[in-house]
Backbone atoms as SQL, in Angstrom:
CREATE TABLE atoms (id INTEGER PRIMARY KEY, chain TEXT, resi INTEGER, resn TEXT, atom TEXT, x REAL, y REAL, z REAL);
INSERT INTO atoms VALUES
  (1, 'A', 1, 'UNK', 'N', 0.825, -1.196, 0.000),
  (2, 'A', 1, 'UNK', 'CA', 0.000, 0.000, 0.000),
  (3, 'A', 1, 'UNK', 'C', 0.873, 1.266, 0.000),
  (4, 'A', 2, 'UNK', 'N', 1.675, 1.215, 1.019),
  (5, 'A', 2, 'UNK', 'CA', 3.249, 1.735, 0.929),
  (6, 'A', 2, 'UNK', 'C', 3.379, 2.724, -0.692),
  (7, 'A', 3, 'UNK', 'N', 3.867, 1.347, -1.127),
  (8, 'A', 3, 'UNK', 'CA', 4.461, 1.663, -2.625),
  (9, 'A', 3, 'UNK', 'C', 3.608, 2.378, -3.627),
  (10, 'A', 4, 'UNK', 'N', 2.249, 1.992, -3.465),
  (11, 'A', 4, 'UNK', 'CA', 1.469, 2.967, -4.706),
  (12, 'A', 4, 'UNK', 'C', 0.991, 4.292, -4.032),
  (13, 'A', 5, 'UNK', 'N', 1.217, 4.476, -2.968),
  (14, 'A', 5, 'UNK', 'CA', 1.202, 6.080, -2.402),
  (15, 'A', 5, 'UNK', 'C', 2.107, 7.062, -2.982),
  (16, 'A', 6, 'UNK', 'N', 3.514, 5.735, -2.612),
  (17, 'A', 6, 'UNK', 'CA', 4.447, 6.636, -2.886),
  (18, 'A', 6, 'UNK', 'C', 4.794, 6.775, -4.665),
  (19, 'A', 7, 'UNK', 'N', 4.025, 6.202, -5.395),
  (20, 'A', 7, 'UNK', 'CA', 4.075, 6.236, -6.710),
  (21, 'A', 7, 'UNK', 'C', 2.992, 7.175, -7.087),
  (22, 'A', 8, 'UNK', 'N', 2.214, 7.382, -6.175),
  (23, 'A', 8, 'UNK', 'CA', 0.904, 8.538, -6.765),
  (24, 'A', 8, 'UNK', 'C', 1.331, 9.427, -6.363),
  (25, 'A', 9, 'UNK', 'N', 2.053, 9.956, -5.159),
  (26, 'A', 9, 'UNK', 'CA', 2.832, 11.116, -4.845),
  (27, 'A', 9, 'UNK', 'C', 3.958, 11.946, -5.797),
  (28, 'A', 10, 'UNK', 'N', 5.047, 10.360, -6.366),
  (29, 'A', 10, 'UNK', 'CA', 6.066, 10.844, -7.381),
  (30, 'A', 10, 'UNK', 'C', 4.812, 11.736, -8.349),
  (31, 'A', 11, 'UNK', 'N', 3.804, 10.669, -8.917),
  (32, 'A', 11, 'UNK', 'CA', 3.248, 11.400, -10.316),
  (33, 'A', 11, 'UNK', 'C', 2.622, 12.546, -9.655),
  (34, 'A', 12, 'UNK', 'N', 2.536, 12.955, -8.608),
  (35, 'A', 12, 'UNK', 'CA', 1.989, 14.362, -8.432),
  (36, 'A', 12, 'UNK', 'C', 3.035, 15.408, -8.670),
  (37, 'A', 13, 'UNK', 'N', 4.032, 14.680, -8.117),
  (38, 'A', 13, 'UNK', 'CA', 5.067, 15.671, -8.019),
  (39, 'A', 13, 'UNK', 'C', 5.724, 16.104, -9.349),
  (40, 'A', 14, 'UNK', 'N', 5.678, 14.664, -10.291),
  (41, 'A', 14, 'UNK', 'CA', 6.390, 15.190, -11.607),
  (42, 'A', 14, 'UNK', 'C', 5.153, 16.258, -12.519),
  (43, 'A', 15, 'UNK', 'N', 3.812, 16.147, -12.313),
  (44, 'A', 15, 'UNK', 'CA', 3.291, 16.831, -13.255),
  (45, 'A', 15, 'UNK', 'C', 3.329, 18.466, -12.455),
  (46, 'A', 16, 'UNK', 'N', 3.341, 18.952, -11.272),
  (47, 'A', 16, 'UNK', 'CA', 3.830, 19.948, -10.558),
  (48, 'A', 16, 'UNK', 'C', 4.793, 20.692, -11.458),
  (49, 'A', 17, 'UNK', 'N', 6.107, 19.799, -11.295),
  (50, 'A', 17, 'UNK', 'CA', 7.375, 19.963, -12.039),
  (51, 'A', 17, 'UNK', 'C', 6.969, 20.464, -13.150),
  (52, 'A', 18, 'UNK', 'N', 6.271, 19.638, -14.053),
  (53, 'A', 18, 'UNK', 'CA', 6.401, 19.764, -15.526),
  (54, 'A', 18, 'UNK', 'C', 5.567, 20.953, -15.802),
  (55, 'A', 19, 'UNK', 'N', 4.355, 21.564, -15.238),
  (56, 'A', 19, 'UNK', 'CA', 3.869, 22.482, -15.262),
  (57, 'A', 19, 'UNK', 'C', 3.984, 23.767, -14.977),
  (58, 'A', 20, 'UNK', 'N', 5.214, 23.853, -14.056),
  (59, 'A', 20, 'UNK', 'CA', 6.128, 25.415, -13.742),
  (60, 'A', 20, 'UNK', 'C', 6.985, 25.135, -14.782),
  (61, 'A', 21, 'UNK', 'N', 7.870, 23.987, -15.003),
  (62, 'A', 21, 'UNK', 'CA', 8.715, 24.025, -15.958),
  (63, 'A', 21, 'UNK', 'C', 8.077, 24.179, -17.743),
  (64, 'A', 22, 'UNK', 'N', 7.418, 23.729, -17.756),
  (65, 'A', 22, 'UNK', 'CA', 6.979, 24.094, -19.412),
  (66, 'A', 22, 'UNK', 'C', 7.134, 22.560, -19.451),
  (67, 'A', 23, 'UNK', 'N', 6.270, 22.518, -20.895),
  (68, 'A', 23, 'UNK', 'CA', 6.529, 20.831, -21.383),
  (69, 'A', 23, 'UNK', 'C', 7.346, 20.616, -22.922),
  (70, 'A', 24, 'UNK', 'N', 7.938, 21.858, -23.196),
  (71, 'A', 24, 'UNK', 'CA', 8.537, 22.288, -23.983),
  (72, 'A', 24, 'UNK', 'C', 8.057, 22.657, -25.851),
  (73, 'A', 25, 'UNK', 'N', 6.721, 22.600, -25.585),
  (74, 'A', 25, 'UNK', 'CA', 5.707, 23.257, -26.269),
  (75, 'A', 25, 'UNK', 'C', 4.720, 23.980, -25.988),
  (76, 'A', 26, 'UNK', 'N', 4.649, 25.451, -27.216),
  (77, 'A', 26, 'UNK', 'CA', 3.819, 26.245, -26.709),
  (78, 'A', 26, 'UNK', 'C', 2.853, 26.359, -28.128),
  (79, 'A', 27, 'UNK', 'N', 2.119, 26.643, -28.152),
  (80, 'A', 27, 'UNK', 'CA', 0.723, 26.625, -29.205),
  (81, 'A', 27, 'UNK', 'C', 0.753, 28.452, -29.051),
  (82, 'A', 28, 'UNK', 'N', 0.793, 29.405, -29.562),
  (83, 'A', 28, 'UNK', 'CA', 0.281, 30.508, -29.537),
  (84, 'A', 28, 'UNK', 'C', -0.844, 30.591, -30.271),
  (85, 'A', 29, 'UNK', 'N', -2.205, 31.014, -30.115),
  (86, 'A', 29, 'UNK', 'CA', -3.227, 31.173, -30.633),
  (87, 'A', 29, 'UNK', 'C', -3.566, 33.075, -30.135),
  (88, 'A', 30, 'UNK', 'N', -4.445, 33.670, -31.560),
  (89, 'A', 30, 'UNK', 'CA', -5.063, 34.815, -31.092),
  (90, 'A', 30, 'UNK', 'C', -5.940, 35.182, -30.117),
  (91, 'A', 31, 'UNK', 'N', -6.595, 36.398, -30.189),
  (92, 'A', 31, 'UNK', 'CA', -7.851, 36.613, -29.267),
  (93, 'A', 31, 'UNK', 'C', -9.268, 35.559, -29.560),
  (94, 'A', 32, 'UNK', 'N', -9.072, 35.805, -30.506),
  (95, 'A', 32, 'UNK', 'CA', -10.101, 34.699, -30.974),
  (96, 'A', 32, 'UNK', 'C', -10.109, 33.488, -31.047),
  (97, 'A', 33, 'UNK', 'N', -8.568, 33.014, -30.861),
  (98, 'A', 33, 'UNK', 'CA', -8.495, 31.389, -30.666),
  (99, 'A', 33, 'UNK', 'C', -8.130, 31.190, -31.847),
  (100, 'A', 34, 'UNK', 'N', -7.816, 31.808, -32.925),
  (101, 'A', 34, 'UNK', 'CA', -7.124, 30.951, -34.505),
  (102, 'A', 34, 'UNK', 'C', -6.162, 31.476, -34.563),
  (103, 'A', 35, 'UNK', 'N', -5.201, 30.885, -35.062),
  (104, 'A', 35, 'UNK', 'CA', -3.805, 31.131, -35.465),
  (105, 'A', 35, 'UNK', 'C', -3.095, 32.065, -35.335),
  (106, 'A', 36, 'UNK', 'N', -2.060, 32.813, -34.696),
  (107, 'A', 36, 'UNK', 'CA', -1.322, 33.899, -34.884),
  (108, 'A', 36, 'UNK', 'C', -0.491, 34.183, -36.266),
  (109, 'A', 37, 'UNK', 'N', 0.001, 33.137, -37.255),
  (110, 'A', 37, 'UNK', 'CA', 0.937, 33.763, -38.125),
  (111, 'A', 37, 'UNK', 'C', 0.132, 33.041, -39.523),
  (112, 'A', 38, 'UNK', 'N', -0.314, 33.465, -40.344),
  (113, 'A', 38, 'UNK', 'CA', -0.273, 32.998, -41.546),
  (114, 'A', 38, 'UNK', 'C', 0.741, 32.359, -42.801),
  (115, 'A', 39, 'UNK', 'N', -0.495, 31.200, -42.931),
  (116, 'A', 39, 'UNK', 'CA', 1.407, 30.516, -43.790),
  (117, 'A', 39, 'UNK', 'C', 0.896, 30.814, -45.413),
  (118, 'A', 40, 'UNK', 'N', 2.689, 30.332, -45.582),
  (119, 'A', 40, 'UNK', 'CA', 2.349, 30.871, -47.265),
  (120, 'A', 40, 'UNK', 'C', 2.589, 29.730, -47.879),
  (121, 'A', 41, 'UNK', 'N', 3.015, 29.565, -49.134),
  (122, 'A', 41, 'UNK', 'CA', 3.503, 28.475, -50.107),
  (123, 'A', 41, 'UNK', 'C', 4.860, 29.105, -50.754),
  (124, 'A', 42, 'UNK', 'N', 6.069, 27.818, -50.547),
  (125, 'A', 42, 'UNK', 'CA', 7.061, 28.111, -51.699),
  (126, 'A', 42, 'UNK', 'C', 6.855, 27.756, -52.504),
  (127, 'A', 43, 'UNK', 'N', 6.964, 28.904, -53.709),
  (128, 'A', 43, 'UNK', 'CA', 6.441, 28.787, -55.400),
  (129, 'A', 43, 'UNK', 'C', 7.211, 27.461, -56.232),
  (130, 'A', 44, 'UNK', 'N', 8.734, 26.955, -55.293),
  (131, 'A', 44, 'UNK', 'CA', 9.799, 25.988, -55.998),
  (132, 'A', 44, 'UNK', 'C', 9.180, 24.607, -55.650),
  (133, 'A', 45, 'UNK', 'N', 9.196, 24.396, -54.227),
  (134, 'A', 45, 'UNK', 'CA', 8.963, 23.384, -53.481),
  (135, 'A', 45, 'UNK', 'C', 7.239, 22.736, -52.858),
  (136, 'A', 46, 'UNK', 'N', 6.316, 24.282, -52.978),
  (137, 'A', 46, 'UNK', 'CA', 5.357, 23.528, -52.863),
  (138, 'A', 46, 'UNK', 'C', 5.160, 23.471, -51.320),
  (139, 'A', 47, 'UNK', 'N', 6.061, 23.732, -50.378),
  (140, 'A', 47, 'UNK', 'CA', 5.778, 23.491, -49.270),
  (141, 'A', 47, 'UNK', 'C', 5.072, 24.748, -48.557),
  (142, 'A', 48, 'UNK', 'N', 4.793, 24.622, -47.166),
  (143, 'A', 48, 'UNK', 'CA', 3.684, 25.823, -46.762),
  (144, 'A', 48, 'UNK', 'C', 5.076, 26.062, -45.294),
  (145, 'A', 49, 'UNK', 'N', 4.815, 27.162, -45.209),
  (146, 'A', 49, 'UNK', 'CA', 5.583, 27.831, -43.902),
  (147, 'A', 49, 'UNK', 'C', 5.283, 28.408, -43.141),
  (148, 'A', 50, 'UNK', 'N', 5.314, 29.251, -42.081),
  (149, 'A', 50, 'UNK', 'CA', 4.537, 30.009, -41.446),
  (150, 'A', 50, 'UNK', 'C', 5.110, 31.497, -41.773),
  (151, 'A', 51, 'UNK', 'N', 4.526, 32.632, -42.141),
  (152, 'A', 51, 'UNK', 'CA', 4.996, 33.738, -42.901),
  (153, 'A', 51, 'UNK', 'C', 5.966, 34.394, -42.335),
  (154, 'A', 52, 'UNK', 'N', 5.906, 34.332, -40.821),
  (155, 'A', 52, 'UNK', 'CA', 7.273, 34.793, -39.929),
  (156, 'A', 52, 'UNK', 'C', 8.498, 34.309, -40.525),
  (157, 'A', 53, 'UNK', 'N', 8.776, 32.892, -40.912),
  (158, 'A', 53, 'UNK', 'CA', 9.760, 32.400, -41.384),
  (159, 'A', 53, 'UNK', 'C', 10.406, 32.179, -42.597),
  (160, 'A', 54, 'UNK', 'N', 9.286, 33.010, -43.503),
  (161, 'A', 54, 'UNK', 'CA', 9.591, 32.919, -45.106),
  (162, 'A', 54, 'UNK', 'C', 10.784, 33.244, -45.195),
  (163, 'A', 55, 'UNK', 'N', 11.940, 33.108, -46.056),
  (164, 'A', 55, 'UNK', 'CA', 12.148, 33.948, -46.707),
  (165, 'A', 55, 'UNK', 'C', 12.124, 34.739, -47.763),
  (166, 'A', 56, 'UNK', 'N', 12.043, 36.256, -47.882),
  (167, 'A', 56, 'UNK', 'CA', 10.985, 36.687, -49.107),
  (168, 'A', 56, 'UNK', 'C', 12.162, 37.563, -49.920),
  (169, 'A', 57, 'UNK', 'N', 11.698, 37.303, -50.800),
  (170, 'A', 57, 'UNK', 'CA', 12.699, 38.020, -52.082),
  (171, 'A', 57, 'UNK', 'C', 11.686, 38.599, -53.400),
  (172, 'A', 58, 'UNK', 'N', 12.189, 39.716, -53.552),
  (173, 'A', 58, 'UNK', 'CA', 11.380, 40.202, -54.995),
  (174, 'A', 58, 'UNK', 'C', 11.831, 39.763, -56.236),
  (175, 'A', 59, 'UNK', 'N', 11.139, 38.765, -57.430),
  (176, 'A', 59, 'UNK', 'CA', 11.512, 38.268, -58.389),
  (177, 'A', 59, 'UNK', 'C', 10.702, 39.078, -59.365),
  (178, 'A', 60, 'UNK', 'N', 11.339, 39.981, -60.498),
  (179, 'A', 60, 'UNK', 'CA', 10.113, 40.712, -61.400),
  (180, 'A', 60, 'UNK', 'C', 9.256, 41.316, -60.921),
  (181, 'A', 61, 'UNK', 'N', 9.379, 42.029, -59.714),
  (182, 'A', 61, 'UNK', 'CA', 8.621, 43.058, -58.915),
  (183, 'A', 61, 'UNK', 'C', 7.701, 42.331, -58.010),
  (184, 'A', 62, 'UNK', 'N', 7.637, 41.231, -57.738),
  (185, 'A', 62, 'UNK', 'CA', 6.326, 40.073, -56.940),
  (186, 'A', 62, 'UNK', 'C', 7.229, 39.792, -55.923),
  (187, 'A', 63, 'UNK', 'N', 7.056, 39.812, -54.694),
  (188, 'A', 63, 'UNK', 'CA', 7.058, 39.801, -53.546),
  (189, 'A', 63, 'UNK', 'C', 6.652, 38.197, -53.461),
  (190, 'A', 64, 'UNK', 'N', 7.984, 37.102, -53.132),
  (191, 'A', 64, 'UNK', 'CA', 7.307, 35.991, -53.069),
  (192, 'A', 64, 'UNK', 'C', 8.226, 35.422, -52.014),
  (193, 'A', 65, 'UNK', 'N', 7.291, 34.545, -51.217),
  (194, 'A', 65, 'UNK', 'CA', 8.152, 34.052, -50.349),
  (195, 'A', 65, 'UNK', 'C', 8.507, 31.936, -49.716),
  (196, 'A', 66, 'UNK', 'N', 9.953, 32.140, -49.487),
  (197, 'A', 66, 'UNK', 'CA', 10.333, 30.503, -49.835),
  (198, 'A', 66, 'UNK', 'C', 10.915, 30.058, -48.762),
  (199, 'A', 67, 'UNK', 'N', 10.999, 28.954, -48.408),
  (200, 'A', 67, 'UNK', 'CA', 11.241, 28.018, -47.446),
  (201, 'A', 67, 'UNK', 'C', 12.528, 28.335, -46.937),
  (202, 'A', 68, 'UNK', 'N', 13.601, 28.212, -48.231),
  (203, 'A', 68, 'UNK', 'CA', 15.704, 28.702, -47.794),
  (204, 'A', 68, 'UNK', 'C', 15.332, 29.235, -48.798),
  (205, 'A', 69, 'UNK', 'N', 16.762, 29.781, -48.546),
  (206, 'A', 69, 'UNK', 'CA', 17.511, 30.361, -49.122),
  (207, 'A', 69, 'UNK', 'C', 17.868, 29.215, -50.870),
  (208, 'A', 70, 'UNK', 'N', 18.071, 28.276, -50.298),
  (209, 'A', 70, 'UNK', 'CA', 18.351, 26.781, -51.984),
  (210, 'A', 70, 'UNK', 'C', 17.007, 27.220, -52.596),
  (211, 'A', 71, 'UNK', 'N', 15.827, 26.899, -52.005),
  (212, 'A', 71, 'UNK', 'CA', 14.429, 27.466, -52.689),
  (213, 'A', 71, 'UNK', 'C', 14.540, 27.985, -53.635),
  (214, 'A', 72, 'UNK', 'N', 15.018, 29.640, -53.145),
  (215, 'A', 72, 'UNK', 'CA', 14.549, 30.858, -53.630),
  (216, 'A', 72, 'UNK', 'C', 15.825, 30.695, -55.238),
  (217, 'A', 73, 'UNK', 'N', 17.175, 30.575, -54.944),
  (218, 'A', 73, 'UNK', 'CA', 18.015, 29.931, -56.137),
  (219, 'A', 73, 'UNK', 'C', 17.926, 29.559, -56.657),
  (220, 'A', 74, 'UNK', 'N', 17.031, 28.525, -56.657),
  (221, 'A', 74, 'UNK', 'CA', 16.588, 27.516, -57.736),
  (222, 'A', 74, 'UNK', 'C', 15.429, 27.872, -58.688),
  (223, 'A', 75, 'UNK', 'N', 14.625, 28.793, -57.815),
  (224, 'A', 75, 'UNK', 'CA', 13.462, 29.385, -58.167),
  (225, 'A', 75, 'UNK', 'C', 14.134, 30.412, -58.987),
  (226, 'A', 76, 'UNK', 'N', 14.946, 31.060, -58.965),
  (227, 'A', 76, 'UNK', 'CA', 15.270, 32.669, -59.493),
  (228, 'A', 76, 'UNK', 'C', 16.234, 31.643, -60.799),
  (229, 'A', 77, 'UNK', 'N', 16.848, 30.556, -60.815),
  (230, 'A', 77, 'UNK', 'CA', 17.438, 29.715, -61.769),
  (231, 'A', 77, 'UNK', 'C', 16.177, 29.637, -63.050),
  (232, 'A', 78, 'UNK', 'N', 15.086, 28.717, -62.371),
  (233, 'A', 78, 'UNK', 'CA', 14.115, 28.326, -63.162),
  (234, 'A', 78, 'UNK', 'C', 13.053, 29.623, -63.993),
  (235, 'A', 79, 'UNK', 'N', 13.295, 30.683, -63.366),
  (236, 'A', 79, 'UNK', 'CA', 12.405, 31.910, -64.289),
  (237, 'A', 79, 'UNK', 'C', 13.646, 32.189, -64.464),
  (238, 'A', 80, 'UNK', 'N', 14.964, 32.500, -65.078),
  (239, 'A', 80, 'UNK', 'CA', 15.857, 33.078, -66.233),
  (240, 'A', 80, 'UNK', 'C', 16.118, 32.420, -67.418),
  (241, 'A', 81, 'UNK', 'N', 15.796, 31.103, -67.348),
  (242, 'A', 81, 'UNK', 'CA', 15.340, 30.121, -68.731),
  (243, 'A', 81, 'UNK', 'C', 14.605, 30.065, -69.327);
């Protein structure tokens, strides 16, 4: 009886812990509860990002934005052909 006290005590104690400490993810959401950052698409790769992290470069006056830096190279390669 001992032993599962003292095993319901540890798990009190570790979720204590883990809850001042962080669980090393955080979700930011708005006032409203949806998303804080809008994602975009790289025009090369197709993939989606979150717009904080684009990186954006002007190609022919368009404001477009890509995953790296290789992306955007390859992309600025493929429109000079």
């Amino acid at each position: 009886m001992r032993f599962l006290i003292l095993i319901f005590l540890g798990y009190l104690l570790f979720r204590i812990i883990r809850g001042v400490l962080g669980s090393g993810r955080r979700v930011e959401k708005s006032e409203d509860g949806g998303p804080i950052d809008e994602m975009v698409q790289d025009p090369y790769c197709k993939t989606y990002i979150p717009l904080r992290d684009a990186k954006r470069h002007i190609i022919k006056g368009t404001e477009l934005f890509f995953c790296s830096k290789e992306c955007a190279e390859k992309f600025k390669k493929s429109v000079k052909k």
